[in-house]
C-alpha positions as CSV (number, residue, x, y, z in Angstrom):
1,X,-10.7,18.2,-12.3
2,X,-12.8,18.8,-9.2
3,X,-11.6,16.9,-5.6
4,X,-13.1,13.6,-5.6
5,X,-15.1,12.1,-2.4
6,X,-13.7,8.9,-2.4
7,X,-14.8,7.4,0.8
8,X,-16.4,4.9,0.6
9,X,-15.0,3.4,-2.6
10,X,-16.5,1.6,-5.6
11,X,-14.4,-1.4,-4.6
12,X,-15.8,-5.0,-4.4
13,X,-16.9,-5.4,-0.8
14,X,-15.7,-9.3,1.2
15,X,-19.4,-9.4,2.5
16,X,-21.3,-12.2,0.3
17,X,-18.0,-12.1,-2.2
18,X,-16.4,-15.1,-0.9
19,X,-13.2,-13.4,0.1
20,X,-11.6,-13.2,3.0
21,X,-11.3,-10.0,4.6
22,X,-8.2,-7.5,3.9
23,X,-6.6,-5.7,6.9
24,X,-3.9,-3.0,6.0
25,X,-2.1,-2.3,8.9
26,X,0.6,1.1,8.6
27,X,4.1,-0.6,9.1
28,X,7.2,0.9,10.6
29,X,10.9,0.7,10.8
30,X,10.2,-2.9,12.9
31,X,9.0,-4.3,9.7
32,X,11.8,-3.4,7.3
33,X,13.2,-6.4,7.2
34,X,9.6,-8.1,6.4
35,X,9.1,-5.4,3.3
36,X,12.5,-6.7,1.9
37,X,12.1,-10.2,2.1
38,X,8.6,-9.0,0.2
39,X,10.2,-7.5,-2.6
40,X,12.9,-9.4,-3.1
41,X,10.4,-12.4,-3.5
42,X,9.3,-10.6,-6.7
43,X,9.8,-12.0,-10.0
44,X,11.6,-9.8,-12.6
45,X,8.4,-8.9,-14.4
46,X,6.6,-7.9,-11.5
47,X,9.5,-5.8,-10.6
48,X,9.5,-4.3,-13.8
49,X,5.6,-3.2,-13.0
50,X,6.5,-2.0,-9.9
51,X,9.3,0.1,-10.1
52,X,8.9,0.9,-13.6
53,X,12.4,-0.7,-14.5
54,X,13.7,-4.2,-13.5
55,X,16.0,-3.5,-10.0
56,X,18.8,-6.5,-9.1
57,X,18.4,-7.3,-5.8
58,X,20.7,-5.2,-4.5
59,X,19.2,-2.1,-5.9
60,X,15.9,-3.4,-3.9
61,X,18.1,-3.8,-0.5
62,X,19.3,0.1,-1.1
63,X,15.3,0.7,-1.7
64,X,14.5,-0.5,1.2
65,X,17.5,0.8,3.3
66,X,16.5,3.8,2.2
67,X,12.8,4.5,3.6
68,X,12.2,7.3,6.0
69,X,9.1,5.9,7.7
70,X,9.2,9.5,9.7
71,X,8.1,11.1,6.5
72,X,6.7,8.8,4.2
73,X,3.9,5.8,5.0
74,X,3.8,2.9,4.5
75,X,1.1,-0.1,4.6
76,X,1.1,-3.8,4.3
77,X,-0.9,-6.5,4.3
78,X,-0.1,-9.5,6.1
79,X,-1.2,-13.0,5.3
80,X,-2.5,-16.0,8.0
81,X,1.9,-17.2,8.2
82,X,2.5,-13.6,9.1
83,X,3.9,-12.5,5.8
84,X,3.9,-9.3,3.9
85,X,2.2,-10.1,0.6
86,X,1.4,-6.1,0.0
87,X,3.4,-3.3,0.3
88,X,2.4,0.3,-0.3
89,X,4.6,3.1,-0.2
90,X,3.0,6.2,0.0
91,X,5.9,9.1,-0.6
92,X,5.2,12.8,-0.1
93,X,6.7,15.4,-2.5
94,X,8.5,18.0,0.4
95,X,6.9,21.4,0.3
96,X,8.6,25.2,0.0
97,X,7.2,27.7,1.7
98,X,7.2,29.1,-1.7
99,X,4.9,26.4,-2.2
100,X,2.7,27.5,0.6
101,X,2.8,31.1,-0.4
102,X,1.4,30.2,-3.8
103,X,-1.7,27.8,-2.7
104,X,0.2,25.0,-4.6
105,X,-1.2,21.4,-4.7
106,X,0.4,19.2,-1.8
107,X,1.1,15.7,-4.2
108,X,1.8,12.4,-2.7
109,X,3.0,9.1,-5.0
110,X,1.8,5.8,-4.2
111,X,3.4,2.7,-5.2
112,X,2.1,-0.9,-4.8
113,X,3.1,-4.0,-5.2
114,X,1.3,-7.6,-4.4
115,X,2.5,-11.0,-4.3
116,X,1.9,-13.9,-6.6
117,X,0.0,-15.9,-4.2
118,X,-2.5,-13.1,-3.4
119,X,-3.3,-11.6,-6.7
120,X,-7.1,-11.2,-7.6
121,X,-8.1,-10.5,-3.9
122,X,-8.4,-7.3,-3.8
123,X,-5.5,-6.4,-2.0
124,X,-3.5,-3.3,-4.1
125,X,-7.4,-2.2,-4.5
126,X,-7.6,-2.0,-0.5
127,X,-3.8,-0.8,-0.1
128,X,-4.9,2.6,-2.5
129,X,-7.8,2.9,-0.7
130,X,-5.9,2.8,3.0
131,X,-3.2,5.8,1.2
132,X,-5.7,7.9,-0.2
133,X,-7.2,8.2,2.9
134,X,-4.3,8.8,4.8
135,X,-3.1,11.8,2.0
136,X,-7.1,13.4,2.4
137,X,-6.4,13.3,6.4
138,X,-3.0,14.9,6.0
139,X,-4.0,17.3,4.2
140,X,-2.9,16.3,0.6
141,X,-4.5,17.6,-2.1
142,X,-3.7,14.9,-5.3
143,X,-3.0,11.2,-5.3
144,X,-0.1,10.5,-7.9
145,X,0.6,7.3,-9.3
146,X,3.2,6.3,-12.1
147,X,3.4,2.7,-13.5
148,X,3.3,1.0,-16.6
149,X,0.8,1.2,-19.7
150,X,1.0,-2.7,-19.5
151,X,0.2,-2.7,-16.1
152,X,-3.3,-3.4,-16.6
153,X,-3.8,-4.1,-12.5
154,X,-3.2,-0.2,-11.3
155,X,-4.6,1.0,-14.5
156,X,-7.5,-1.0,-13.9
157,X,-7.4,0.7,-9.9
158,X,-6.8,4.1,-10.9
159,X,-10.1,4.2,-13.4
160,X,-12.2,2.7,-10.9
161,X,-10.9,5.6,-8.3
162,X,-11.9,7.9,-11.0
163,X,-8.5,8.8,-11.8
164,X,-7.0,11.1,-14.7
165,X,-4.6,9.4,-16.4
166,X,-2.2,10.2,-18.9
167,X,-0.3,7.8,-21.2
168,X,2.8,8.9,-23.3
169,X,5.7,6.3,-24.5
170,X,4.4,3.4,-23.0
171,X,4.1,4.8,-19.5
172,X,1.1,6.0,-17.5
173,X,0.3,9.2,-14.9
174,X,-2.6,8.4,-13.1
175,X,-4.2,12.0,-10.7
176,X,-6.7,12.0,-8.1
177,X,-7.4,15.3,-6.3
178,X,-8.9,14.4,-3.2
179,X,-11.0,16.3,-1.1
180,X,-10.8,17.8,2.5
181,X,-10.8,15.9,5.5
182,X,-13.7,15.7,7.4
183,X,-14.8,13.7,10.5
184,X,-16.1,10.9,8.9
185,X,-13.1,10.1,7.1
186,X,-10.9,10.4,9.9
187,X,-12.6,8.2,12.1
188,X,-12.7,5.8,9.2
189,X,-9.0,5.7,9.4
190,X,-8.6,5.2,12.8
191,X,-11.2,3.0,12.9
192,X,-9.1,0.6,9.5
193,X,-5.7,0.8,11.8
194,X,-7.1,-0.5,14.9
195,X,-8.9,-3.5,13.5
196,X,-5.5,-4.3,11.0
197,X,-3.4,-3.5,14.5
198,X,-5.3,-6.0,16.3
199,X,-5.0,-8.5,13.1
200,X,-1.2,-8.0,13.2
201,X,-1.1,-9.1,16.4
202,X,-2.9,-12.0,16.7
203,X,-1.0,-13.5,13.4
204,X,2.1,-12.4,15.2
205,X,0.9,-14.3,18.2
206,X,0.1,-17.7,16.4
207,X,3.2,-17.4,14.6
208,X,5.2,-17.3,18.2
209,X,3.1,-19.7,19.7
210,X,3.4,-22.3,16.8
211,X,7.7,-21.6,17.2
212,X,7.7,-21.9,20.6
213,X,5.6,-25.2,20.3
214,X,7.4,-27.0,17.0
215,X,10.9,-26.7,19.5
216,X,9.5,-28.5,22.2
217,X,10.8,-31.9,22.7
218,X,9.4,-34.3,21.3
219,X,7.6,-32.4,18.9
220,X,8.1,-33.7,15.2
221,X,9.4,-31.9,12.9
222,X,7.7,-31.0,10.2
């Protein structure tokens, strides 16, 4: 399978769609506590397509606990009341120097996961894009992904990135070799996490502001 130019993306554009735009913003260990409250505000069948099995909640918290945002990445996208309602978790397989001696393929996974209220947005569409960029920029040669056969929402991703996938007992293995970085698709990076930085912040703000102003006296609550 030849490396794939991915950038830009067959994915529906916000222009003239009617949809509001989606801002993926890399998150980091400030927002752990956000990414828990995010999965743990999944329902058991969406659980099921995430993680491939159905985790209790305290199987989730371990998850969570558990992510080295030093060598993995992740990214999220945060909705107008500041809250995480996507999470991708992009998790890079450690390479040997055996590895490096042989020319072997660097592979990342990438898992996402979208909230109930923001399904059919376009937001685990715009969360793949954000990691397959990051994996061409860091030098990663193929995009894994493991999910369901039912999952028909990263199926549906994965053929319109023009990934191979492979289906055996009712589970799926979705590839995409990528292709070298260049400086366009750097700059396109750089470019996504400054706009979704300044996004973060603003939402972050208005959140504040509307604390700070609902515990002023006199101010009803609501």
């Amino acid at each position: 399978m030849n490396p794939v130019d991915i950038f830009p993306m067959n994915f529906s554009k916000s222009s003239g769609s009617g949809k509001a735009n989606i801002y993926v913003k890399e998150l980091s260990e400030k927002d752990r506590h956000r990414i828990l409250r995010h999965f743990l505000a999944l329902e058991e069948s969406d659980r099921l397509l995430r993680f491939g099995t159905y985790l209790p909640d305290a199987m989730i918290e371990k998850y969570v606990e558990g992510i080295d945002f030093s060598r993995d990445k992740v990214f999220g996208v945060m909705s107008h009341h500041f809250r995480l309602v996507g999470v991708g978790h992009l998790a890079f397989a450690p390479r040997s120097e055996k590895d490096e001696a042989t020319d072997k393929d660097t592979v990342a996974e990438f898992g996402v996961s979208v909230s109930k209220t923001a399904r059919g947005k376009g937001v685990g569409a715009k969360l793949f894009e954000r990691g397959a960029i990051h994996c061409r920029n860091a030098d990663v040669d193929t995009l894994y992904m493991h999910c369901l056969s039912s999952n028909q929402t990263m199926i549906h991703i994965a053929k319109k990135a023009g990934m191979e996938i492979h289906r055996e007992y009712g589970e799926a293995d979705a590839y995409l070799k990528l292709s070298p970085a260049n400086p366009a698709s750097v700059l396109r990076e750089a470019v996504q996490e400054q706009v979704a930085s300044i996004d973060y912040s603003i939402k972050a703000n208005t959140r504040a502001a509307v604390k700070w102003i609902r515990h002023l006296p006199g101010i009803r609550q609501k």
